[in-house]
N, C-alpha and C positions, 0 to 999 in steps of 0.2 A: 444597767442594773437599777432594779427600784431602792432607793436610797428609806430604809423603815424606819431607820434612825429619824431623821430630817421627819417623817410622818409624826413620831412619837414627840418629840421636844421641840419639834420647828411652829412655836406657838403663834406665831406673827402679827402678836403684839399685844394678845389678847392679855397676857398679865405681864405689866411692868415692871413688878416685881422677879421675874427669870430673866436673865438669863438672856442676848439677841445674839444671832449669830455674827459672824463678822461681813458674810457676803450680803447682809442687810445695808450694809453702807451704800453699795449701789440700788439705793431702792427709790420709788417713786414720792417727791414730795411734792412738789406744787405742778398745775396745769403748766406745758408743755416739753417735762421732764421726761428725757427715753431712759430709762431703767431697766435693769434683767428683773428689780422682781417688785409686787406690789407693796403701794402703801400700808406702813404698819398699823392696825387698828384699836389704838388702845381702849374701843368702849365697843366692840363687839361683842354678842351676846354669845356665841359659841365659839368653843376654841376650837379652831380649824383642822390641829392634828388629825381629834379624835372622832371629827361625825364624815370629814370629808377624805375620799382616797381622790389623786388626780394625778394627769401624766406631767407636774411639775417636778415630784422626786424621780422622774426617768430620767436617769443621766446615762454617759457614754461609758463604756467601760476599757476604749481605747487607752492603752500604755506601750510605752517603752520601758523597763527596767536593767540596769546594770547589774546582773545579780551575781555573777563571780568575777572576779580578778586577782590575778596572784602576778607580781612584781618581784623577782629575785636577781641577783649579783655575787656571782662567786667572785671573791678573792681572788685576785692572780697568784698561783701556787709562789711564783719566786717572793711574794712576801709572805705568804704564813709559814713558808720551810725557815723562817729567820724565827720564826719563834713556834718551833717542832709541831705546826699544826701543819696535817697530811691536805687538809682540805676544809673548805670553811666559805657558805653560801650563807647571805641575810635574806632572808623576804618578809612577803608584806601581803597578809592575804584577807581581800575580804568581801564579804557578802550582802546583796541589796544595800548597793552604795545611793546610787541613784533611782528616780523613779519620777519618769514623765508623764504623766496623765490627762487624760481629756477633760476631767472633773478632779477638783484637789481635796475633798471634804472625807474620800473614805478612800482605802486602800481597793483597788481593783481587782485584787487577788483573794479579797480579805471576802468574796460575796461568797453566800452558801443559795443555791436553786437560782439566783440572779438575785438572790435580794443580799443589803446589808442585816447582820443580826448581831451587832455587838461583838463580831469578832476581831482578834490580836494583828494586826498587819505585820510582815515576817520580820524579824529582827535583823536590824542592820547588825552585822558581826564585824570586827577587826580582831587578826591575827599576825604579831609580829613573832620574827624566831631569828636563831640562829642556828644553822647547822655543820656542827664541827664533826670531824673527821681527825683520830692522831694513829 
């Protein structure tokens, strides 16, 4: 997916006043450093978002995600007939627990046409219950 986000605010150093990303940590500083990505230029004369497109924001949009699981346990009847319940199961359910991806910067699910657009990545849910029976 083309990452638009990363296009728009991935200024690469042109003003030191915003804002750096965190994957700038592995970036290039002194001659014979191997980095994933270039030296930041704090006295560049154009900011890079907005005049250049390139296939730096091409990321992968490989994932694995866990996205339901439900976990329950009935009671074994001979103990809730000791306190008049007919039946009686706990669970545990929930939704986009986990989520493995080839690029960790945007949700992979979250792209609209292949691009990033600011959109919501799906909400992790948890559901607990109990389900009585008298």
């Amino acid at each position: 997916g083309f990452d638009k986000w990363a296009q728009k605010v991935d200024h690469r150093g042109y003003d030191s006043d915003l804002n750096i990303p965190i994957y700038y940590e592995d970036r290039w500083k002194k001659p014979g450093d191997i980095a994933r990505y270039e030296k930041l230029n704090y006295d560049a004369e154009y900011l890079m978002s907005d005049y250049y497109t390139n296939t730096r924001n091409i990321h992968s949009t490989d994932f694995v995600r866990l996205r339901n699981l439900t976990l329950g346990f009935t009671v074994p009847a001979a103990w809730t007939r000791k306190v008049n319940i007919d039946r009686c199961r706990i669970f545990m359910s929930g939704n986009n627990l986990l989520t493995w991806a080839a690029y960790d910067y945007y949700d992979p699910e979250s792209l609209t046409d292949g691009s990033t657009n600011w959109g919501t990545p799906p909400l992790k849910t948890l559901t607990f219950g109990i389900d009585l029976a008298f």
